[in-house]
C-alpha positions in Angstrom: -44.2 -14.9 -7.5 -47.1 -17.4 -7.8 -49.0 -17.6 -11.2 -51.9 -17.5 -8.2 -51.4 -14.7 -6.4 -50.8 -12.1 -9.6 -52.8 -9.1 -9.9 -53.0 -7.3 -13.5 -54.6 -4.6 -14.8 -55.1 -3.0 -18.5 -55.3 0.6 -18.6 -55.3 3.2 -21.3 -57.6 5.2 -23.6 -60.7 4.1 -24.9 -61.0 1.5 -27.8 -57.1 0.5 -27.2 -58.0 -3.1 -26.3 -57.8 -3.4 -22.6 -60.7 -5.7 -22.6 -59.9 -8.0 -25.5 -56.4 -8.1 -23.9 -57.7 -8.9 -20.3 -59.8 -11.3 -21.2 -57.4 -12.8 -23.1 -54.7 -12.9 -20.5 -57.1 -14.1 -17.7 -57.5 -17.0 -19.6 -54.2 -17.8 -21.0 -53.0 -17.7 -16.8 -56.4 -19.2 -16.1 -57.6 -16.0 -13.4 -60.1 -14.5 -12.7 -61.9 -12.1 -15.2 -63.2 -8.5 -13.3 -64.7 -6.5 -16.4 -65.0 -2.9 -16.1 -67.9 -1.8 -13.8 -68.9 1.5 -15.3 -70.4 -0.1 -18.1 -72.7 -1.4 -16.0 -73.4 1.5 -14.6 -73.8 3.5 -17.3 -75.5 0.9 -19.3 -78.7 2.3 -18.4 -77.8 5.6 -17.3 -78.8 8.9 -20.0 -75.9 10.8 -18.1 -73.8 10.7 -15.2 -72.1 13.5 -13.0 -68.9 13.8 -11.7 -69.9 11.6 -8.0 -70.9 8.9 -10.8 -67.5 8.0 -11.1 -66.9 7.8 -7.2 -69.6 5.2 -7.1 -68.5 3.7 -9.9 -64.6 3.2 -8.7 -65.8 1.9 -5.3 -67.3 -0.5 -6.9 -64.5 -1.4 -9.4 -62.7 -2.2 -6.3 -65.0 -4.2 -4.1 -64.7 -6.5 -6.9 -61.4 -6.9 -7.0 -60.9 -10.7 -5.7 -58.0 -10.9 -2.4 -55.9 -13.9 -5.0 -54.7 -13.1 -8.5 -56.8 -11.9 -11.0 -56.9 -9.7 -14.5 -58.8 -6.3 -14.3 -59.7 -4.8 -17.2 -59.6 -0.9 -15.8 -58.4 0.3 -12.3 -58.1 4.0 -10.9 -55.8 5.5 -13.1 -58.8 5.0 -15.7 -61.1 6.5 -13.3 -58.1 9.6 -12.4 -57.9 10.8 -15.9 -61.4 10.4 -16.9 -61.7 12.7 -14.0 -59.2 14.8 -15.1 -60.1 15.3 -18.6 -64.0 15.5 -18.1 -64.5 18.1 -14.9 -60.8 19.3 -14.3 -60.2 18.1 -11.2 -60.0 14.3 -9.3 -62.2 13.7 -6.2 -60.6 12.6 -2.9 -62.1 9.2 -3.3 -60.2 8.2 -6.3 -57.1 9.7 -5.5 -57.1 7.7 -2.5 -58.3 4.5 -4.2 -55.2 5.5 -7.1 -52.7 5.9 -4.0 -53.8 2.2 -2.3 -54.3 0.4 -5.3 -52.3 -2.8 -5.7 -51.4 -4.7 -8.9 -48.1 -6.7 -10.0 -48.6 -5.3 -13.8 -49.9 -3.2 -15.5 -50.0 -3.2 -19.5 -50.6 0.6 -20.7 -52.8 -0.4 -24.3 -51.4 2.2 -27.4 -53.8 4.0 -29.2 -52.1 2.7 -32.5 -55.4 -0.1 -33.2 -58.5 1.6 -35.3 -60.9 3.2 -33.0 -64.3 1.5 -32.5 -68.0 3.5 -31.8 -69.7 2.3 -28.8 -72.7 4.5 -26.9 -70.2 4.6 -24.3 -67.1 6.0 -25.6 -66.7 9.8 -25.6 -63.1 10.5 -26.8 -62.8 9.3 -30.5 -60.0 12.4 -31.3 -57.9 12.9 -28.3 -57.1 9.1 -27.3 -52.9 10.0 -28.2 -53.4 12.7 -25.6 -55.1 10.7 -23.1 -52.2 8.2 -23.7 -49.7 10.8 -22.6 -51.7 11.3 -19.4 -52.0 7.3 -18.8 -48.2 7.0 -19.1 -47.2 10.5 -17.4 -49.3 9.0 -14.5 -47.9 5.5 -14.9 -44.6 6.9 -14.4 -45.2 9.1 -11.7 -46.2 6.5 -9.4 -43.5 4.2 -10.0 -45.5 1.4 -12.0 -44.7 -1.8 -13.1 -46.0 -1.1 -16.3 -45.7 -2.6 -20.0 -46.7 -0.7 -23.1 -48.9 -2.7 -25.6 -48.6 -2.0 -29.4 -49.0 -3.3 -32.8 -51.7 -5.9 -33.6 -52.6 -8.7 -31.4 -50.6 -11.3 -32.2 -47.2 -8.3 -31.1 -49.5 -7.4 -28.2 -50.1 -11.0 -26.6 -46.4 -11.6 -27.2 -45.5 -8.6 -25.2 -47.9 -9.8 -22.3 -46.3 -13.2 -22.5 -42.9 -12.0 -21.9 -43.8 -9.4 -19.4 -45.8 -12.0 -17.4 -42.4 -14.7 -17.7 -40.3 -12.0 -16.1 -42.9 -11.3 -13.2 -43.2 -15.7 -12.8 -39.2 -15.9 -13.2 -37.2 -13.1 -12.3 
């Protein structure tokens, strides 16, 4: 596999470090950065409904570059968001889930101190919402990495993760 050509994404609960990590990482391999879209879309937004987060997982993906690059969400963000906030999963991001593509994907622990933002809405449940990232993880036969400790054990984790995927 080319260094080129990889496709990564960070998922997880909220305030677990996806972005920091992505960031990071899309540096370190010197790819392309795509930053989470809803908070764009909710930077300005009082509240949202539940076709929100269609919109807004459309758009994650039409930014999603066709060479390598390091996303810091994808669907299964946008699946148990679904889940957890109306009970159910609309048939546009279960079918964005089912088609989505990526090499890796690095499943950020809950085990870092949680940080307010206007944005976040799950301060008490994020070792639940882990469960539900990794149950889901699992069940669709991911590549996937778990991240914990502090950042210097987490980039170390990526690096090796990544080494495998560029030398098998």
């Amino acid at each position: 596999m080319e260094k080129s050509t990889l496709r990564i994404a960070f998922t997880g609960p909220e305030s677990c470090g996806k972005t920091t990590h992505a960031v990071w990482l899309s540096s370190y391999l010197e790819l392309h950065y795509i930053a989470e879209y809803a908070r764009t879309y909710l930077d300005d937004q009082i509240s949202y409904q539940q076709k929100d987060l269609d919109i807004m997982a459309q758009e994650q993906v039409k930014r999603w570059p066709k060479t390598g690059f390091v996303a810091d969400t994808e669907m299964h963000v946008f699946q148990v968001w679904s889940e957890v906030k109306y009970a159910e999963v609309s048939p546009v991001i279960s079918e964005l889930l089912k088609t989505q593509q990526f090499d890796h994907y690095f499943l950020c622990a809950p085990d870092i101190p949680w940080e307010a933002d206007p944005l976040r809405e799950n301060p008490l449940n994020r070792d639940m919402l882990f469960d539900l990232y990794l149950e889901q993880l699992e069940k669709y036969s991911r590549n996937f990495t778990i991240l914990t400790g502090n950042l210097e054990n987490r980039q170390e984790l990526i690096k090796g993760s990544i080494s495998e995927l560029l030398n098998p």
